[in-house]
C-alpha positions as CSV (number, residue, x, y, z in Angstrom):
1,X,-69.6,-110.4,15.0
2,X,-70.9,-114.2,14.5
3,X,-72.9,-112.6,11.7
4,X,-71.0,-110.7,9.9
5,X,-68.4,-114.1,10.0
6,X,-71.1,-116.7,8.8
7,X,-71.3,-113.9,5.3
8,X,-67.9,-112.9,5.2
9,X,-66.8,-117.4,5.3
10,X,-69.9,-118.2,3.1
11,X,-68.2,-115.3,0.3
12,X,-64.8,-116.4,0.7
13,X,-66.4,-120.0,0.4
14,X,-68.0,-118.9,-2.8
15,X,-65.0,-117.1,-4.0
16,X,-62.9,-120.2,-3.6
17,X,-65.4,-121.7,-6.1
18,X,-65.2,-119.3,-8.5
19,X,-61.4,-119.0,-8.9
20,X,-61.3,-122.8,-8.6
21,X,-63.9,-122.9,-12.1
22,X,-62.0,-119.7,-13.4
23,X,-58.8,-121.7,-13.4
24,X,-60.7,-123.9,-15.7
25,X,-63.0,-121.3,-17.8
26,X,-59.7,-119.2,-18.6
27,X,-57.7,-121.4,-20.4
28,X,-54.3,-120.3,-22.3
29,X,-53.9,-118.0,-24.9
30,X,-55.0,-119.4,-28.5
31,X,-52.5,-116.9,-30.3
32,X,-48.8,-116.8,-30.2
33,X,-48.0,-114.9,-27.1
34,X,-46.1,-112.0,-28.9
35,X,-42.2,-111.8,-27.4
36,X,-43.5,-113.8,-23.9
37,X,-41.3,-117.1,-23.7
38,X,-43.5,-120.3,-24.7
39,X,-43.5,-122.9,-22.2
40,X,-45.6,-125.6,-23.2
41,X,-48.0,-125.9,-26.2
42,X,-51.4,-127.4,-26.0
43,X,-53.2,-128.0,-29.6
44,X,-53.1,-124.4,-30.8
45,X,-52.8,-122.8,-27.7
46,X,-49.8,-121.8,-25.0
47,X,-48.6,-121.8,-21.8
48,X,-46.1,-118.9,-21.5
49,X,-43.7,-117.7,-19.0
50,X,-45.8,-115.1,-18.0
51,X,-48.6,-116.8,-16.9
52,X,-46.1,-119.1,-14.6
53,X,-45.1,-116.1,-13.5
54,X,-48.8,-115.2,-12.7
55,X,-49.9,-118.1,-11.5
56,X,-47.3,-118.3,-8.9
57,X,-47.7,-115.1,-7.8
58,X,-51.7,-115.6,-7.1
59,X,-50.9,-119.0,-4.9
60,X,-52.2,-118.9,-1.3
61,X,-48.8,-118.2,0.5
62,X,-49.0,-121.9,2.4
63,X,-49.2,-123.1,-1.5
64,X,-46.1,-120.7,-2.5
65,X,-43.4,-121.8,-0.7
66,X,-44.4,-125.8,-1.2
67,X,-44.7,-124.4,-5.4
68,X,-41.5,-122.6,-5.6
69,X,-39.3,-125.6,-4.9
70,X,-41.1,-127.8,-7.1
71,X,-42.0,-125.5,-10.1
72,X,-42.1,-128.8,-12.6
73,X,-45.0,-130.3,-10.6
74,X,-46.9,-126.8,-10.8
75,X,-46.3,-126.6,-14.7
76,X,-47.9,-130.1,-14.7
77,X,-51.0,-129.0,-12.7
78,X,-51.1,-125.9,-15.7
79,X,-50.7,-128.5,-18.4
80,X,-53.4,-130.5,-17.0
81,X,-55.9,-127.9,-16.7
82,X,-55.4,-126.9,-20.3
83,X,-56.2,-130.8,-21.2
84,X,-59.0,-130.6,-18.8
85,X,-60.6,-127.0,-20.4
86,X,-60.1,-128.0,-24.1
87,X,-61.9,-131.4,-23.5
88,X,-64.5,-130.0,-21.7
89,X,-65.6,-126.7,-24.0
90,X,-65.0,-129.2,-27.0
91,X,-67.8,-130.8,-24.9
92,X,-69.6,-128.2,-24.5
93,X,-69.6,-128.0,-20.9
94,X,-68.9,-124.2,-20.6
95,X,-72.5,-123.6,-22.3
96,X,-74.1,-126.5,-19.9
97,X,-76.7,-124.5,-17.4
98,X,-75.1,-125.5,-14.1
99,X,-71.8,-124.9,-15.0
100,X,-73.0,-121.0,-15.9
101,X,-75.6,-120.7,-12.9
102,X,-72.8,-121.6,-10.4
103,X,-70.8,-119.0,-11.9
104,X,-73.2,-116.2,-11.5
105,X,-73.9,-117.0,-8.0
106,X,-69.8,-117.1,-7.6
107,X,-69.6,-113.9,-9.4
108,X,-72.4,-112.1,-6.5
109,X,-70.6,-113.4,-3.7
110,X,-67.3,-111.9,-4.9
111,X,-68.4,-108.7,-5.5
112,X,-70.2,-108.7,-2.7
113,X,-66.9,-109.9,-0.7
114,X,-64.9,-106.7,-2.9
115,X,-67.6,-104.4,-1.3
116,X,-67.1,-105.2,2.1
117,X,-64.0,-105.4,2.1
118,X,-63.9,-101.7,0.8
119,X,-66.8,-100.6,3.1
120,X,-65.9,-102.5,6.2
121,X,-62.2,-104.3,6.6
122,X,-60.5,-101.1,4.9
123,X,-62.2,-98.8,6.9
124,X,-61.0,-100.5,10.3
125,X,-57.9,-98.7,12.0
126,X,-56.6,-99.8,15.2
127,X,-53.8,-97.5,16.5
128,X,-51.3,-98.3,19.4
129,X,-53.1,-95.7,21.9
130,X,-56.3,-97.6,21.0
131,X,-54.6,-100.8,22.0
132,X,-53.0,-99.6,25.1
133,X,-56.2,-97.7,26.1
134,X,-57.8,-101.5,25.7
135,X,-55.3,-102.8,27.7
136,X,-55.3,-100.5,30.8
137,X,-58.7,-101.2,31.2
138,X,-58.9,-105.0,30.6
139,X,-55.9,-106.1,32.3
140,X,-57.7,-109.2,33.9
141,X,-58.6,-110.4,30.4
142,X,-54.6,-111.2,29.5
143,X,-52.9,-113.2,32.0
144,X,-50.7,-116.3,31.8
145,X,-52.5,-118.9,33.7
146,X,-51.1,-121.2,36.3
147,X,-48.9,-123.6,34.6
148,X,-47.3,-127.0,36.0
149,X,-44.5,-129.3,34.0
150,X,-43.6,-133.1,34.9
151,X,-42.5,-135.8,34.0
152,X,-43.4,-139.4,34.1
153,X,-42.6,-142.9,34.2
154,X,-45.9,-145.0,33.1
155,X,-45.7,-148.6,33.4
156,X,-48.8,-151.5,32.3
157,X,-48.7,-152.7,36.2
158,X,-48.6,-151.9,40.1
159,X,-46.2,-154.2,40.9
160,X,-43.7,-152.6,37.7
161,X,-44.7,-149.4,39.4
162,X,-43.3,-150.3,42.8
163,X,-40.1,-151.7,41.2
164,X,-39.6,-148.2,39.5
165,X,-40.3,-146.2,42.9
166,X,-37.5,-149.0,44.8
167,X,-35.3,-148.2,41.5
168,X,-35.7,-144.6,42.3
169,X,-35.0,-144.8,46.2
170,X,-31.9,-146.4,45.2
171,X,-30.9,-143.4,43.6
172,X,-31.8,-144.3,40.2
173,X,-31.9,-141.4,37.7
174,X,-35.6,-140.4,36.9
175,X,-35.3,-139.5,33.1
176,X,-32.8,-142.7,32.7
177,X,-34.9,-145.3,34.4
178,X,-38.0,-143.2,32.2
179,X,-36.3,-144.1,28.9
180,X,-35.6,-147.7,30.1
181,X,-38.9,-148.3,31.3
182,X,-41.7,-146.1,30.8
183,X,-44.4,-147.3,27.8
184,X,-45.3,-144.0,27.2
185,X,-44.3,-141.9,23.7
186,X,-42.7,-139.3,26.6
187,X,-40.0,-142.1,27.1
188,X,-37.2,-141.2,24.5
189,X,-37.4,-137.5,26.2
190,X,-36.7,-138.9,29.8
191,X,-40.9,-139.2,30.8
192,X,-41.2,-134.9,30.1
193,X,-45.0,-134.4,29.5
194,X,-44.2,-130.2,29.1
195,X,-46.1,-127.7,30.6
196,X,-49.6,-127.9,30.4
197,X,-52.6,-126.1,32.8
198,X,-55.8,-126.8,34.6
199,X,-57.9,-129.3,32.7
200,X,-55.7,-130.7,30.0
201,X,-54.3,-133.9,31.5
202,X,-56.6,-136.5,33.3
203,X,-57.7,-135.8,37.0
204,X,-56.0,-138.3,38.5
205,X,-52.6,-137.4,36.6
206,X,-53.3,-133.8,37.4
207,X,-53.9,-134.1,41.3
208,X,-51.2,-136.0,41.9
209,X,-49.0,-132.9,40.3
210,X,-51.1,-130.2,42.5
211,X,-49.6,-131.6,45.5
212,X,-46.5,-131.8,44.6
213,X,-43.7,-129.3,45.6
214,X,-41.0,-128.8,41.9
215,X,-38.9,-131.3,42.5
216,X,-41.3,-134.1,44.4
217,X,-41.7,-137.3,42.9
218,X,-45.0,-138.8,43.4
219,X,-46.3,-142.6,45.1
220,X,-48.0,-144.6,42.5
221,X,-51.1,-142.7,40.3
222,X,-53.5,-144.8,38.5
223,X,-55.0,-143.7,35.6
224,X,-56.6,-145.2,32.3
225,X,-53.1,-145.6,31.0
226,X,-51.5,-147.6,33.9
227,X,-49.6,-146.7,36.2
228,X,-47.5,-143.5,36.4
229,X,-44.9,-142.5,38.4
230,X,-44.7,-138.7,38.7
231,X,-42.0,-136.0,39.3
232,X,-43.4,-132.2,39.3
233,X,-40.2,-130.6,36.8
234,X,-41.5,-126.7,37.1
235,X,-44.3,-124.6,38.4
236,X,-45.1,-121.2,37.1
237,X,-47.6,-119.0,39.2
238,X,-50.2,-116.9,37.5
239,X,-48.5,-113.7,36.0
240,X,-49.9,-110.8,34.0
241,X,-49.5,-110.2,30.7
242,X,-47.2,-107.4,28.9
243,X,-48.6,-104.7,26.5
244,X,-46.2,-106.5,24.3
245,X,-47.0,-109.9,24.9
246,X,-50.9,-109.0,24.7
247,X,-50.8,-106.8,22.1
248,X,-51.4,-109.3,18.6
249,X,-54.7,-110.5,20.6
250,X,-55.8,-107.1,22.1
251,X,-55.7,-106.0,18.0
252,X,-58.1,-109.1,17.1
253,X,-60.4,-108.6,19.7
254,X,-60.4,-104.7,18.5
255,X,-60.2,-105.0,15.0
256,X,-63.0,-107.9,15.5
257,X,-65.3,-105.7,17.5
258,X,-65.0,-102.8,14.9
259,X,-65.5,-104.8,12.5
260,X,-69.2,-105.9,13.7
261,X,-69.9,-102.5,14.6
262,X,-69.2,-101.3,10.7
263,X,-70.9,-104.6,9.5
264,X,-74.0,-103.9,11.5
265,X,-74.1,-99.8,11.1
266,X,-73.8,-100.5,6.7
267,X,-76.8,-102.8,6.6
268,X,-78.6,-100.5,8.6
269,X,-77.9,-97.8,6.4
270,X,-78.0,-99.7,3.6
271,X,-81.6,-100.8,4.8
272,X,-83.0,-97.3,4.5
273,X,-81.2,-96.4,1.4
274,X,-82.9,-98.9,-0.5
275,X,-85.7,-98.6,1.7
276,X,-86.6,-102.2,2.5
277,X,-89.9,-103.7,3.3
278,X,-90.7,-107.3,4.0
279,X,-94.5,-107.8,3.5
280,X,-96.3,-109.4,6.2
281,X,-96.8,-112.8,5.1
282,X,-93.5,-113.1,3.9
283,X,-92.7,-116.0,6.4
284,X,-96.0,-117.3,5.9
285,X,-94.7,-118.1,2.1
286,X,-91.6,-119.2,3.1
287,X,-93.3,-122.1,5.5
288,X,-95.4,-123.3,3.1
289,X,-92.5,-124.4,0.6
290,X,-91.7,-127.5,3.5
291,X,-93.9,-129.9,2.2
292,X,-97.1,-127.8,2.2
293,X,-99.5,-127.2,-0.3
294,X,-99.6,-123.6,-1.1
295,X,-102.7,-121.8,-1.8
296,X,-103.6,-121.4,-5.2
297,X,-106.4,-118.9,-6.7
298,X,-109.3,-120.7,-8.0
């Protein structure tokens, strides 16, 4: 599986690339676009409707939404390219060596992307028996963990902490005196800190809280923030998992492992299809290009 995702994010890498210089390489149509509406003309060629239409179509969908409520600033972005493209092949940089060797390489690594996509991702089907088969059998592998929610009051000293805890024996409210006092971000919510588990709040911070009973307010904790005073809101046991609540991961994790398996049985067959022999001093060659000298016939 970590193989076949180091190729499959180096191609999408790639193909990135290549859509990113085809944007540039494509340019707009040098003759008048038949009935489709003109948008924008740049020199003798045109921006028309229908490649907005296009070019909206082929965003990302996190660039989509963010492009459909600000079409103006896309059609800018299309008329700058075209400035960009004519400038540069009046240039001559479309004919520059680089330019054309990156393209190549891009071109590979999308076709290579295309083919396994066809020969791997397409061929990956992950039905609800499969899932629920998973499931039965890996029950211990999707469980909420043990989860604990508090609040806090963090003051910059002991002796502000003891005036809090006197505030609060007086019958002060905790999330009032919180907003009035507490230093910490969690102040303008009344001191909540949310639910978090084991191993995402400091030790000190997180001890206090394990022996606390829901609704116990703690003596004075110092950590490297201050000093906190702590009341334990909420405390959720360790639960299993639903089928339905599982479910989106249990397809990852299946359509992840079938995946690798797919990956690994193509180049395999692909190996003795094309029947593939590295010679034995292969590496040898390899390790000489670091520096070494290689040996030359005399």
């Amino acid at each position: 599986m970590i193989q076949y995702t180091k190729i499959m994010n180096r191609l999408i890498r790639a193909s990135i690339l290549i859509v990113s210089v085809s944007i540039c390489l494509a340019g707009c149509g040098s003759k008048t676009p038949g009935q489709d509406k003109i948008l924008v003309t740049v020199g003798n060629k045109f921006i028309t409707l229908g490649e907005f239409k296009q070019k909206l179509l082929k965003l990302p969908s996190y660039y989509k939404g963010m492009a459909e409520k600000n079409k103006k600033t896309l059609l800018d972005d299309m008329i700058m390219e075209s400035l960009f493209l004519e400038d540069a092949v009046r240039k001559g940089i479309d004919r520059d060596k680089e330019v054309r060797d990156i393209l190549e390489e891009a071109k590979k690594k999308i076709i290579m992307a295309k083919f396994m996509k066809i020969e791997v991702d397409d061929k990956i089907k992950i039905s609800e028996e499969d899932m629920r088969k998973y499931y039965e059998g890996h029950k211990n592998e999707y469980k909420k963990p043990e989860m604990w929610r508090a609040s806090h009051i963090l003051v910059a000293s002991e002796p502000e902490a003891k005036d809090v805890l006197a505030a609060l024996a007086g019958g002060k409210n905790f999330q009032e005196l919180a907003k009035e006092r507490s230093i910490d971000a969690t102040a303008a919510r009344g001191g909540d800190v949310g639910y978090f588990r084991k191993g995402q709040v400091v030790p000190e911070f997180e001890n206090a809280c394990f022996a606390l009973e829901t609704g116990q307010t703690s003596p004075i904790v110092h950590t490297q923030f201050g000093y906190h005073i702590i009341k334990l809101t909420d405390k959720r046991l360790e639960s299993q998992q639903s089928f339905e609540e599982a479910k989106p991961v249990i397809e990852n994790d299946l359509r992840a492992s079938k995946r690798n398996e797919l990956f690994g049985k193509l180049v395999i067959d692909l190996k003795n299809k094309y029947r593939v022999r590295v010679e034995d001093d292969a590496m040898k060659a390899i390790d000489a290009i670091n520096g070494k000298k290689e040996d030359r016939p005399r």
